[in-house]
C-alpha positions as CSV (number, residue, x, y, z in Angstrom):
1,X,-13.0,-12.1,-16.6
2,X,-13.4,-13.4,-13.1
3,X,-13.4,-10.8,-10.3
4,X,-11.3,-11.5,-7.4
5,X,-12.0,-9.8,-3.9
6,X,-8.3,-8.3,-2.6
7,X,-8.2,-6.9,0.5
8,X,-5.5,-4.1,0.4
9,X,-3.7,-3.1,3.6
10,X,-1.4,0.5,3.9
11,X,0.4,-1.0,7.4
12,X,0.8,-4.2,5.2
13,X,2.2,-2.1,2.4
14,X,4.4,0.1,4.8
15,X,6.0,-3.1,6.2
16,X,6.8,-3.5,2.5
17,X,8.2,-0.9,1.5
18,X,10.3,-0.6,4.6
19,X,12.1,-4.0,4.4
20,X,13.2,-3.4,0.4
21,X,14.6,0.1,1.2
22,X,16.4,-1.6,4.6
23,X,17.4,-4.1,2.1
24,X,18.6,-1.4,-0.7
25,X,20.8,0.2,1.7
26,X,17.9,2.9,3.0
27,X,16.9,3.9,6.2
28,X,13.9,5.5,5.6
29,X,11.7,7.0,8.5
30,X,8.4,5.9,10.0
31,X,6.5,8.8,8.6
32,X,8.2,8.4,5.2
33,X,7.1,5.0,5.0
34,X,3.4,5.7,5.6
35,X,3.5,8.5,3.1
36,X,4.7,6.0,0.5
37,X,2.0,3.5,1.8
38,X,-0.7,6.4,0.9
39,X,0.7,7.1,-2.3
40,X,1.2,3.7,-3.6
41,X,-2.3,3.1,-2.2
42,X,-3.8,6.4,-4.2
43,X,-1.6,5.1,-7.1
44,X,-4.1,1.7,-7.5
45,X,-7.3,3.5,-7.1
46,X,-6.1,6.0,-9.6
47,X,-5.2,3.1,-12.1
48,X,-8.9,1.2,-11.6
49,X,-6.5,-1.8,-9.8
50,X,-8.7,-1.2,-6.6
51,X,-12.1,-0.2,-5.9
52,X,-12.3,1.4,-2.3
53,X,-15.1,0.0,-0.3
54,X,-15.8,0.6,3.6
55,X,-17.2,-2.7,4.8
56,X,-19.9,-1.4,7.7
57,X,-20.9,-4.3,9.9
């Protein structure tokens, strides 16, 4: 299997979430959102999807 490098960003994910629970009739607050950002983020490393690295330049 070829490995892939995915770059995996919470704001980016937050901004998701957001806009489908705006568009599901939701209106969900800031703080909300980034909790569901953390969680979804916790839910890929937990499932192996991601690998967290810290890229130190």
């Amino acid at each position: 299997m070829k490995e892939i490098e995915v770059v995996i960003d919470t704001e980016e994910i937050a901004e998701f979430f957001y806009n489908e629970l705006v568009r599901r009739g939701y209106v969900p607050a800031e703080s909300e959102i980034d909790d569901l950002a953390d969680i979804m983020f916790e839910y890929l490393l937990e499932k192996c999807i991601i690998d967290e690295e810290m890229d130190v330049e």
